[in-house]
C-alpha positions as a printed Julia matrix, in Angstrom:
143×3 Matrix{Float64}:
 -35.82    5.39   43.87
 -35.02    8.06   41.12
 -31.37    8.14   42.18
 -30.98    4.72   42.37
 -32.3     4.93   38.19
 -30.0     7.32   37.12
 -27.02    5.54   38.85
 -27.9     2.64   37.5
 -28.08    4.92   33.83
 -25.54    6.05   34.49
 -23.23    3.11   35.26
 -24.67    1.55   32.06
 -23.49    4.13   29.85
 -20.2     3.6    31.38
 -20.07    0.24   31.12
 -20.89    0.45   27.42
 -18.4     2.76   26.18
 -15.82    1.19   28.49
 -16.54   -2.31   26.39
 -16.98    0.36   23.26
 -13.24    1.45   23.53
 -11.79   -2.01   24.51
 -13.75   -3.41   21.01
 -12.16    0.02   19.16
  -8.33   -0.75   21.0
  -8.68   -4.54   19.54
  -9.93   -3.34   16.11
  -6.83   -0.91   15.76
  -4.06   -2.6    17.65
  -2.81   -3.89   13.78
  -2.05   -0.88   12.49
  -0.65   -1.83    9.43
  -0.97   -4.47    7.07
   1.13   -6.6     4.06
   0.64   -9.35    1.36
   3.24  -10.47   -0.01
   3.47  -12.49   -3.52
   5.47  -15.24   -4.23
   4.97  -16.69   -7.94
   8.63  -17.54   -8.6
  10.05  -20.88   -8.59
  13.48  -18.88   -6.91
  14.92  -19.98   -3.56
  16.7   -16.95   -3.27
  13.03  -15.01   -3.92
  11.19  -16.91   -1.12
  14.2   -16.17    1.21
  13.3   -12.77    0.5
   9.73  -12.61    0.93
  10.39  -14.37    4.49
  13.49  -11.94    5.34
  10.67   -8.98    4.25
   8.26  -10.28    6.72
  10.74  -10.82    8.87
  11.84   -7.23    8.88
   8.8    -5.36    8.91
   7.78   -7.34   12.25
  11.51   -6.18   13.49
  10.48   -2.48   12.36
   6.79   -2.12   13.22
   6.37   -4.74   16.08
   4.87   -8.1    15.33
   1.55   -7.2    17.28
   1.36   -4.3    15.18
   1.44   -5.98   11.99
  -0.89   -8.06    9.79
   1.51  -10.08    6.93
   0.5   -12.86    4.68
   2.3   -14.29    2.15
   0.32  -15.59   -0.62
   2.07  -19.21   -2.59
   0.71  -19.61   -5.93
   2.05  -20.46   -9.51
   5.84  -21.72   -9.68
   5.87  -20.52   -6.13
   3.81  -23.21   -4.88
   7.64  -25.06   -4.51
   8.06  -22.59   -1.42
   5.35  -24.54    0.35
   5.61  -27.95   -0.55
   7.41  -31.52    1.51
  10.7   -31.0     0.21
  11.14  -26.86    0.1
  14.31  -25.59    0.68
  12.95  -22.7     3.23
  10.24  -25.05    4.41
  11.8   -24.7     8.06
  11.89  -20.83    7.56
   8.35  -20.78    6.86
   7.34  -22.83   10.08
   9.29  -20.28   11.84
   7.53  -17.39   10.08
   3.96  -19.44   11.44
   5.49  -19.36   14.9
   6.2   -15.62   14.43
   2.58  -15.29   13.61
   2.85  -14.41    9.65
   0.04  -16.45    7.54
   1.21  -17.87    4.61
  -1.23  -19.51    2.56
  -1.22  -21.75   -0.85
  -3.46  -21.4    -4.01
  -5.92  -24.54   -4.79
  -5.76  -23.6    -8.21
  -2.3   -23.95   -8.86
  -2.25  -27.31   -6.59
  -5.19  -28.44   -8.8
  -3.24  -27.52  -11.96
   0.16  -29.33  -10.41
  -2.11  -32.0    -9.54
  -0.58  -31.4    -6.03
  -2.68  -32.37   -2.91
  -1.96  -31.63    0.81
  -0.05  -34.77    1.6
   2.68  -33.18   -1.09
   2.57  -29.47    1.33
   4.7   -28.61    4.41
   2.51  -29.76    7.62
   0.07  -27.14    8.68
  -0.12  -25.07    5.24
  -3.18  -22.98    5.08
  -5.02  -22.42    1.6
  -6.72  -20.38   -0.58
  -9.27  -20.79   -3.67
  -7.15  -18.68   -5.96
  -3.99  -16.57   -4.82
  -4.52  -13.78   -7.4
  -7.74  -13.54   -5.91
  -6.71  -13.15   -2.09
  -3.98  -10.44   -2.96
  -6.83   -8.52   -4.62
  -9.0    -9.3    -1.55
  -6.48   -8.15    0.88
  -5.55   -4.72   -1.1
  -9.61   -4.12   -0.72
  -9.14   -4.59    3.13
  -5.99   -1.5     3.24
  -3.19   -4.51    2.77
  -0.18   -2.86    1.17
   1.23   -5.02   -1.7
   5.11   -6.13   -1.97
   6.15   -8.41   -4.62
  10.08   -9.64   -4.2
């Protein structure tokens, strides 16, 4: 009866830190991690901010890589209906880079999602979620 305990100990301690390193491989598979600004109203600037993403997830492997680009201000153009880049920026999605858009500056261009590219994600306050995501070890890059 004892052995059968301490197998049965035993297996649980196993099990746990087998789930225990699974949990820590998920939690450090991104290794790195980048938030990008765009406050320009510049074609040529959002092209860049994409091509960065784009090359970083060339250089460090997309699955090891955690990029968002953060819309707000006179950059807000990169995200709405008629953007020049807008089908760039679906492909970024599809490449798994989050690009988000600032409420405030919507609010302030009396913009509303109808006026965005389909599936645009948002944010309260861009300033605010670069700040946010150099807190959380996000490396900052401003094109």
């Amino acid at each position: 009866m004892k052995y059968f305990r301490i197998l049965a100990a035993i297996f649980a301690v196993s099990l746990s830190l087998t789930s225990y390193n699974a949990v820590a491989a998920e939690k450090h598979a991104v290794k790195e991690r980048l938030v990008i600004q765009v406050s320009d109203a510049d074609a040529g600037k959002w092209n860049l901010a994409l091509n960065n993403a784009n090359n970083v997830q060339h250089a460090i492997g997309a699955k090891k890589v955690a990029i968002e680009i953060v819309a707000y201000g006179p950059g807000i153009g990169m995200l709405k209906m008629d953007s020049t880049v807008g089908n760039r920026v679906a492909e970024a999605k599809k490449e798994g880079i989050s690009i988000v858009a600032c409420q405030n500056t919507m609010r302030h261009m009396k913009l509303t999602n109808a006026d965005m590219l389909p599936n645009t994600s948002y944010v309260p306050s861009g300033v605010v979620e670069i700040i946010k995501k150099q807190q959380h070890g996000y490396a900052y890059l401003r094109p």
